[in-house]
C-alpha positions as a Markdown table, in Angstrom:
| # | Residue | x | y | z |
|---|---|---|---|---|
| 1 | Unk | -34.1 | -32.2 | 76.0 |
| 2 | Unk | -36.3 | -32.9 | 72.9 |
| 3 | Unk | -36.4 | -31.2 | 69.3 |
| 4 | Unk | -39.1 | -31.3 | 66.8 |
| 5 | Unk | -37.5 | -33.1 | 63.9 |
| 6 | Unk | -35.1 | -35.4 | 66.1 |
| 7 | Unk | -35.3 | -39.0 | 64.7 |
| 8 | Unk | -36.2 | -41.5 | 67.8 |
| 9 | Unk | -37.0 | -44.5 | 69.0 |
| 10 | Unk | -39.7 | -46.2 | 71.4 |
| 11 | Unk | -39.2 | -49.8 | 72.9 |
| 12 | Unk | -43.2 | -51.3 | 73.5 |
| 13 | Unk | -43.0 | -55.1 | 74.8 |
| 14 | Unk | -40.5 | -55.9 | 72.2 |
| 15 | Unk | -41.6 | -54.0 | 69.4 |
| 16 | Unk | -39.2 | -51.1 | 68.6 |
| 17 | Unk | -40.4 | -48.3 | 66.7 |
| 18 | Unk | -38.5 | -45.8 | 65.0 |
| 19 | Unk | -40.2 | -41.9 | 64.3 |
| 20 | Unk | -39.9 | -38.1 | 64.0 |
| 21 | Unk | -40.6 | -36.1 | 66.7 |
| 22 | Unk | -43.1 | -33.5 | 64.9 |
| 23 | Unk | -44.4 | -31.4 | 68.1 |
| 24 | Unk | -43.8 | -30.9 | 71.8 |
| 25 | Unk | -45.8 | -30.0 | 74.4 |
| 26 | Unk | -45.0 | -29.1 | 77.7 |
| 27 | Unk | -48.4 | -30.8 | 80.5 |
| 28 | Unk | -48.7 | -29.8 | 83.5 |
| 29 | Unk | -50.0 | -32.5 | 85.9 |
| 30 | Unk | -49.7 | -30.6 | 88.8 |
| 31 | Unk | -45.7 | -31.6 | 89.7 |
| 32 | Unk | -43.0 | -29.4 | 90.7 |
| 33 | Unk | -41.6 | -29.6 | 86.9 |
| 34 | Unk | -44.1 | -30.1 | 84.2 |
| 35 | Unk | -43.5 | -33.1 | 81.6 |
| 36 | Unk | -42.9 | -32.5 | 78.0 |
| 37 | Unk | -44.8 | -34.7 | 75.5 |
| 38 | Unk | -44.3 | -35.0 | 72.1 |
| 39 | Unk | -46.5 | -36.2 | 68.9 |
| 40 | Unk | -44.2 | -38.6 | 66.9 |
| 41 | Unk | -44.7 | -39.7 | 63.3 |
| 42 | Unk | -44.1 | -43.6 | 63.2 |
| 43 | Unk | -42.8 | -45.5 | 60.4 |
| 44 | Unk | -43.3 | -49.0 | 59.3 |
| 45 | Unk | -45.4 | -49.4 | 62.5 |
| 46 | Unk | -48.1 | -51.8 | 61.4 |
| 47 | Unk | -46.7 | -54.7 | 64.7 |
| 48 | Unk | -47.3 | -51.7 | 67.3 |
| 49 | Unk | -51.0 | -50.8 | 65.1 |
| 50 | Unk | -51.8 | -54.5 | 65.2 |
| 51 | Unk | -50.9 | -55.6 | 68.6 |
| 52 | Unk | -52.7 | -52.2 | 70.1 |
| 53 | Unk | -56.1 | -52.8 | 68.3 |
| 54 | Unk | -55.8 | -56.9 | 69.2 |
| 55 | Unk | -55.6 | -55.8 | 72.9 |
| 56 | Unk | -58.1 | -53.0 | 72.3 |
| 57 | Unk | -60.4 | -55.8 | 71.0 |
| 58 | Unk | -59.6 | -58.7 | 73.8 |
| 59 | Unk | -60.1 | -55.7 | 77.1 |
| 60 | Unk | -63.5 | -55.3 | 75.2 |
| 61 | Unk | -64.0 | -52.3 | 77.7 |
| 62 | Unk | -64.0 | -49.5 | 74.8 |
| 63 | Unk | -60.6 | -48.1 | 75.9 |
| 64 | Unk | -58.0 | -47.6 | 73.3 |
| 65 | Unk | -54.2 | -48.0 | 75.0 |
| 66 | Unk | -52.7 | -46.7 | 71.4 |
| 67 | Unk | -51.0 | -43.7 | 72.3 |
| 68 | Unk | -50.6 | -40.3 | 69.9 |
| 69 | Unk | -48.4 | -38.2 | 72.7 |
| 70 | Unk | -45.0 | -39.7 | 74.5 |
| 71 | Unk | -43.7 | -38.3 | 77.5 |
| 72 | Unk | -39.7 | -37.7 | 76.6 |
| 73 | Unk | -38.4 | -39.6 | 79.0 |
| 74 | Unk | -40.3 | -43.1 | 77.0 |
| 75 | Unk | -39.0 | -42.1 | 73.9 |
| 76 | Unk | -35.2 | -42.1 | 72.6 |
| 77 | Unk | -32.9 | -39.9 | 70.2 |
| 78 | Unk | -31.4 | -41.8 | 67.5 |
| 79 | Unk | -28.1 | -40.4 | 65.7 |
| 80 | Unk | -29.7 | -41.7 | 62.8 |
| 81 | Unk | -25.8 | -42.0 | 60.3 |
| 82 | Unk | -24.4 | -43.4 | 63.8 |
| 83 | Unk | -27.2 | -46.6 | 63.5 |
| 84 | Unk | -26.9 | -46.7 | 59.7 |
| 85 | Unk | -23.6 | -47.4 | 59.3 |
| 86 | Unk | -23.2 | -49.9 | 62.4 |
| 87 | Unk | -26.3 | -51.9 | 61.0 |
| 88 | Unk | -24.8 | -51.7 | 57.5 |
| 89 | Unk | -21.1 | -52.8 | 59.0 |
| 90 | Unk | -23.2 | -55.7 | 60.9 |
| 91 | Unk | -24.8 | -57.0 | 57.8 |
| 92 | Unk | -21.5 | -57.0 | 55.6 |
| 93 | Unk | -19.6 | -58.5 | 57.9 |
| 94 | Unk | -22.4 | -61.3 | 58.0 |
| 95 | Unk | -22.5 | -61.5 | 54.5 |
| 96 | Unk | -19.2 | -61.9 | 54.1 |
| 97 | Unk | -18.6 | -64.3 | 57.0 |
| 98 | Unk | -21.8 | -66.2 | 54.9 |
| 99 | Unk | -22.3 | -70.0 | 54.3 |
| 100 | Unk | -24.3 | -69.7 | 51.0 |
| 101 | Unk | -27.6 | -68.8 | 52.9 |
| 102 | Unk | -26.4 | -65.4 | 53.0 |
| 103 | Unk | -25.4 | -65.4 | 57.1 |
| 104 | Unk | -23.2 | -67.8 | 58.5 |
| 105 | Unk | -24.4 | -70.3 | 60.8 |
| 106 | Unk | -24.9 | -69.3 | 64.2 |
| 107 | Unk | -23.5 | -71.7 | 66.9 |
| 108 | Unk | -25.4 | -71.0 | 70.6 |
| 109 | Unk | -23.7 | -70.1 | 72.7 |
| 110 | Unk | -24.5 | -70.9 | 76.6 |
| 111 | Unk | -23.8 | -69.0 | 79.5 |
């Protein structure tokens, strides 16, 4: 379950974008269980805008796939302190680990 203010997350072919859930709406689409949508306020979402209007532009067919509603089950709750602190933990350590370029080198590694 879903609540208006929750902070989330969307995955879109490699672009991850990060929001507030600012309605929710229940559809029904004629299933057993209707599906809940909700209207999401994006941030720093310029890669999902640009990448939408190039395909928009390249189907040249008039259709726009840039979505304003998400079904809940496409979008993910974020315990927004939780992802904080492990990203800020991630870039002390590689700070600190650092080789003058501010992050140490990174060997690949195969598998």
């Amino acid at each position: 379950f879903m609540n208006i203010g929750e902070v989330v997350y969307n995955e879109w072919h490699g672009i991850r974008r990060y929001g507030v859930v600012m309605s929710l709406e229940e559809k029904d689409e004629g299933l057993i269980i209707p599906w809940t949508y909700a209207r999401v306020k994006w941030f720093n979402d310029e890669p999902y805008q640009a990448t939408t209007e190039s395909t928009n532009k390249l189907r040249n067919d008039s259709s726009d796939i840039y979505k304003t509603n998400y079904r809940i089950d496409k979008i993910r709750h974020i315990d927004i302190e939780r992802e904080l602190g492990t990203l800020s933990k991630i870039k002390e350590y590689l700070e600190l680990e650092g080789d003058g370029r501010g992050y140490r080198h990174m060997e690949k590694v195969h598998f």
